[in-house]
Every structure is written in structure tokens, then in C-alpha cells.
C-alpha positions as CSV (number, residue, x, y, z in Angstrom):
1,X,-28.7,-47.2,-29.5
2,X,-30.8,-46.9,-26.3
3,X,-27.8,-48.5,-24.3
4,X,-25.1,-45.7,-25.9
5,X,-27.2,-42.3,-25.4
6,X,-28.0,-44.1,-21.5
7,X,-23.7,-44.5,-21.2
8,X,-22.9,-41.0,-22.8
9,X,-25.4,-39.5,-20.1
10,X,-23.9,-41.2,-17.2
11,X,-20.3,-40.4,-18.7
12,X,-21.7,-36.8,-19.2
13,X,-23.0,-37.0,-15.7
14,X,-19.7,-37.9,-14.2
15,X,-17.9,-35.3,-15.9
16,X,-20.1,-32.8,-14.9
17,X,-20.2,-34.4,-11.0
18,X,-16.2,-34.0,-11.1
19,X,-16.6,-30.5,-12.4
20,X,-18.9,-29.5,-9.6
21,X,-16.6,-31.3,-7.3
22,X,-13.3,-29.6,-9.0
23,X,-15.4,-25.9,-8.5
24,X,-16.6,-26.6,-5.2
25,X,-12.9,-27.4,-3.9
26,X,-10.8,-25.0,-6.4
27,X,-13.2,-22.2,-5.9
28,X,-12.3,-21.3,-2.7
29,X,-8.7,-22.3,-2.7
30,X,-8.6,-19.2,-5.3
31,X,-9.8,-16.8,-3.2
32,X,-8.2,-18.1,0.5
33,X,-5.8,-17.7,-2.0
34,X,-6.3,-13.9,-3.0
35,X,-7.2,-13.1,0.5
36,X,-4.1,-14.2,2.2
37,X,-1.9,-12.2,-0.7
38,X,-4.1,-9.2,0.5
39,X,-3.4,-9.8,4.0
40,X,0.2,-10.2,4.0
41,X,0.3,-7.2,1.8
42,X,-1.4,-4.5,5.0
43,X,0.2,-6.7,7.2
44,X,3.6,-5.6,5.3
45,X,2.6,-1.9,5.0
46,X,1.2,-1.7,8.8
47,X,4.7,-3.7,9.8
48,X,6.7,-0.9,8.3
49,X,4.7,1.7,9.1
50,X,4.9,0.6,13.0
51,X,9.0,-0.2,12.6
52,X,8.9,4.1,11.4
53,X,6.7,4.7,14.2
54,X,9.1,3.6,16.7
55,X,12.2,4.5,15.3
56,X,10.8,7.8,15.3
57,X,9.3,7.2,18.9
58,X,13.1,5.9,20.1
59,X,15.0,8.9,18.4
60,X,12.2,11.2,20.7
61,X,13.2,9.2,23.9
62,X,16.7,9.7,22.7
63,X,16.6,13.4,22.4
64,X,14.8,13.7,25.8
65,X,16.6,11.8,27.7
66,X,19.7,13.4,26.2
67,X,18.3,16.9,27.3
68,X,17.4,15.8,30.5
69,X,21.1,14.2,30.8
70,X,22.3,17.7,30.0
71,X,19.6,20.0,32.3
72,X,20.9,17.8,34.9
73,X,24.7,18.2,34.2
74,X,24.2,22.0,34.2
75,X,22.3,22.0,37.6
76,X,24.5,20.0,39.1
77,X,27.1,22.3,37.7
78,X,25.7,25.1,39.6
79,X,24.8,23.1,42.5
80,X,28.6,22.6,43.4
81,X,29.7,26.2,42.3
82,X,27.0,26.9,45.3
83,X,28.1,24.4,47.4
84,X,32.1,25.7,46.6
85,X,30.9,29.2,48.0
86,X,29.1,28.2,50.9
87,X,32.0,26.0,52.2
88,X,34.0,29.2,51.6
89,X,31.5,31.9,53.5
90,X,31.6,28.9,56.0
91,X,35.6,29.3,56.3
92,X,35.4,33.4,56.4
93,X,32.6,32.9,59.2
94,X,34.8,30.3,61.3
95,X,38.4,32.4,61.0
96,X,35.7,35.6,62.3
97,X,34.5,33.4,65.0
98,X,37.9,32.2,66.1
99,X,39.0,35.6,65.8
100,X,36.3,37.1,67.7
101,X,35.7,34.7,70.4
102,X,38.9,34.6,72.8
103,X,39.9,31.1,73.5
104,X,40.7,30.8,77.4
């Protein structure tokens, strides 16, 4: 009898070495586990809150640079209607000149 309670405490013992062994590997598995779901769920939300971010960053530069483009197109617009009447005054002042200036 001695010989049977001694080899159900080593079997006990061995089950209970394979269940600290099961625990000591599973245990953390479970929450690496846990964490990485946790991780790739911010990482999802901070993903698409940075794709918004700059989209709404790009439409910005968009609209700038499209009113730029058009602040530019107007100045430039009134940069030759300038120009058009300064060549003109230029044309009045050289028909004066010639006029004025008798040529010998």
C-alpha cells in the first residue's frame, strides 16, 4: 500500500509540475495575447484619425494654393492692363516728341 500512495504522489506531483508548467507558458501568451488586440485596435483608430487629419490638411493646401493661383491671375491681370497703358502713354509721348522736335 506504501508503494501505491508513494506512485499516486509522484503521479499527482507530475500533474501538478505540468500544470505549473502549462500556467507559466499559457499565462502570458493570454495576455501578449490581449495586449496586441489592444494595440492594433489605437493603432487602428490613431491610423484613421491621422488619414482625416491629412486629407483635411491636403484639401487646406488645396484651397490655398488655389487662391493663391487665382490672387496671382488677377495681379497679373492688372499688371498687363498697366503695362498696355504705359506702352500706350509711351506711343502718345513719342508721336509728341517727333512732332515737337524738328528732324534736320
Amino acid at each position: 500500500m506504501e508503494e501505491f500512495k508513494n506512485n499516486f504522489e509522484f503521479i499527482v506531483y507530475l500533474l501538478g509540475l505540468a500544470f505549473i508548467v502549462y500556467n507559466t507558458f499559457r499565462k502570458p501568451q493570454i495576455r501578449i495575447d490581449k495586449d496586441f488586440a489592444v494595440f492594433d485596435t489605437q493603432f487602428e483608430a490613431m491610423n484613421k484619425l491621422m488619414n482625416e487629419r491629412f486629407l483635411n490638411i491636403d484639401k487646406t493646401i488645396c484651397s490655398l494654393r488655389d487662391n493663391h493661383i487665382h490672387t496671382i491671375e488677377k495681379r497679373q491681370d492688372i499688371f498687363e492692363q498697366k503695362l498696355n497703358e504705359c506702352n500706350i502713354n509711351i506711343n502718345k509721348l513719342s508721336v509728341i516728341i517727333d512732332e515737337r522736335i524738328p528732324k534736320k
